[in-house]
C-alpha positions as CSV (number, residue, x, y, z in Angstrom):
1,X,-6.5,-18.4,5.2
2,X,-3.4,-20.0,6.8
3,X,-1.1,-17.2,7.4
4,X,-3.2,-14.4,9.0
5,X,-0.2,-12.3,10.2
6,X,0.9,-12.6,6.4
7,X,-2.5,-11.6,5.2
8,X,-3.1,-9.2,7.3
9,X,0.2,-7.4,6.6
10,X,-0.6,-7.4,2.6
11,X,-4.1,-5.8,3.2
12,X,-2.5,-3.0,5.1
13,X,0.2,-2.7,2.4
14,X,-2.7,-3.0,-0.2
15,X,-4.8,-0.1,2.0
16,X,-1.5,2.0,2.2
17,X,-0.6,1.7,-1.5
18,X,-4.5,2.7,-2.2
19,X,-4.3,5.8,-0.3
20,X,-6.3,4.9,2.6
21,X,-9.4,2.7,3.5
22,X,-12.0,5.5,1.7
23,X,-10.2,5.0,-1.7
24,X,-12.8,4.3,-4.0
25,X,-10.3,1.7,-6.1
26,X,-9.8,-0.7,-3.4
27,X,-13.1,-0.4,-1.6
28,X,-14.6,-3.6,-3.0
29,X,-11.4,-6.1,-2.7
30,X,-11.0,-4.5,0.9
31,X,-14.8,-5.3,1.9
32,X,-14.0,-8.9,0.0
33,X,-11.0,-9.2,2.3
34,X,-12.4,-8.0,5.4
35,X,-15.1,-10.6,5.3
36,X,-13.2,-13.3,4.5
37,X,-11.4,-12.4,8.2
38,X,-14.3,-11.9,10.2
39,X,-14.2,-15.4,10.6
40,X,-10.4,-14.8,12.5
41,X,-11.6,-11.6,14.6
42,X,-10.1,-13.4,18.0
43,X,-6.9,-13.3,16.5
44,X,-5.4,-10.3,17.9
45,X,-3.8,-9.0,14.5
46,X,-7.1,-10.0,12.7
47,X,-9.2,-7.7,15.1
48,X,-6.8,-4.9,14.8
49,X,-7.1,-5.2,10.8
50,X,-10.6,-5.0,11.2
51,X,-11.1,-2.0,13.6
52,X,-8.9,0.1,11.5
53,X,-10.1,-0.5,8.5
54,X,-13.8,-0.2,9.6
């Protein structure tokens, strides 16, 4: 992932456009996404992603 301020803004549009983090639709692309960042969790933006979508 080179752009994490880019990623991390189109999985909140992708959580927004899903209706929320407990959609059902998005729930296995958003657990894909969020562990592909886990590895970026000191990046402030990165950590923020996580928390709220946790």
């Amino acid at each position: 992932m080179g752009d994490l301020d880019a990623t991390v803004e189109t999985g909140e549009h992708v959580v927004d456009l899903l209706g929320g983090v407990s959609s059902a639709r998005g729930g296995s692309a958003l657990a894909e996404l969020r562990a592909a960042l886990v590895k970026h969790r000191s990046a402030p933006v990165v950590s923020g992603f996580l928390d709220d979508t946790a």
